[in-house]
Every structure is written in structure tokens, then in C-alpha cells.
Residue, then its C-alpha position, 0 to 999 in steps of 0.5 A: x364831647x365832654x367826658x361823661x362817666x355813664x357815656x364811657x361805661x355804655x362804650x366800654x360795654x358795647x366793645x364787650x360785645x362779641x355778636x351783632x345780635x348781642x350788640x343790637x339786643x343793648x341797643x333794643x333795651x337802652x334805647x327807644x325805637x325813634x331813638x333807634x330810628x333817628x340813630x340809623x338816619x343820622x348814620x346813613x345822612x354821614x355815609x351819604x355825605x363821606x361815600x356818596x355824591x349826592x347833593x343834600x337835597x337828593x341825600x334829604x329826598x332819599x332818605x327822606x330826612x329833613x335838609x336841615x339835619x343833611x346840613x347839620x351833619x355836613x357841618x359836623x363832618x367839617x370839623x372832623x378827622x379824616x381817621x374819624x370818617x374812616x369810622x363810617x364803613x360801606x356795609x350793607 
């Protein structure tokens, strides 16, 4: 991602954070529901694809994401660090 100034405050903030709740407040405020939406979808189609043995098909059908953006995020985990999928935890 190109350096961005607002992009690295927004960081800097969110890691000033101390409570979940706090944290999700933020997110609440910055972003719009679909756009909340459309976050956790993309998060859960990389943890699928980094945890899961899913094919994307069945990723896509769980989740019930497109199987275009199963692929677009199997393609983006292809240029990525292993250290940087590390970033995608189990959680709940």
C-alpha cells in the first residue's frame, strides 16, 4: 500500500486503544455498516483460506461471499509473508 498520512494516523490511533469495545466504537463511527460488513467478510474469506481446507467454492457457499473475492484474496495471500498471515489469528 502506498504511504498514506490519514491511513498511518487512523493506525497509530486504533493501536491507542486499550478495549475491544473502544476499538469497535471507532469502528462504528469511521465506517458504515456495509463497509463493517465487507471488512469481516474479507477477513473470514483470509482465515478460511490461511486455517481452513475449504476449496473456494465451499469457502464462497459458507460464507456466502462471491467466488470472485475468494480468489481475489487467495491471490493477494500469494504475495504475502508468511509473518503477515501470522497477522490472521484463530479467534472466535
Amino acid at each position: 500500500m502506498k504511504e498514506n498520512p490519514a491511513w498511518s494516523s487512523f493506525i497509530s490511533n486504533c493501536q491507542q486503544i486499550e478495549s475491544v469495545a473502544e476499538l469497535q466504537k471507532l469502528f462504528e463511527l469511521t465506517l458504515t455498516p456495509a463497509e463493517c460488513e465487507k471488512i469481516a467478510a474479507r477477513y473470514m474469506i483470509l482465515k478460511e483460506l490461511i486455517h481452513g481446507s475449504l476449496t473456494h467454492r465451499e469457502i464462497a457457499a459458507k460464507l456466502k461471499v462471491s467466488i470472485f473475492n475468494v480468489t481475489r484474496g487467495a491471490n493477494q495471500l500469494k504475495k504475502t509473508p508468511e509473518a503477515t498471515k501470522q497477522l490472521i489469528r484463530d479467534t472466535k
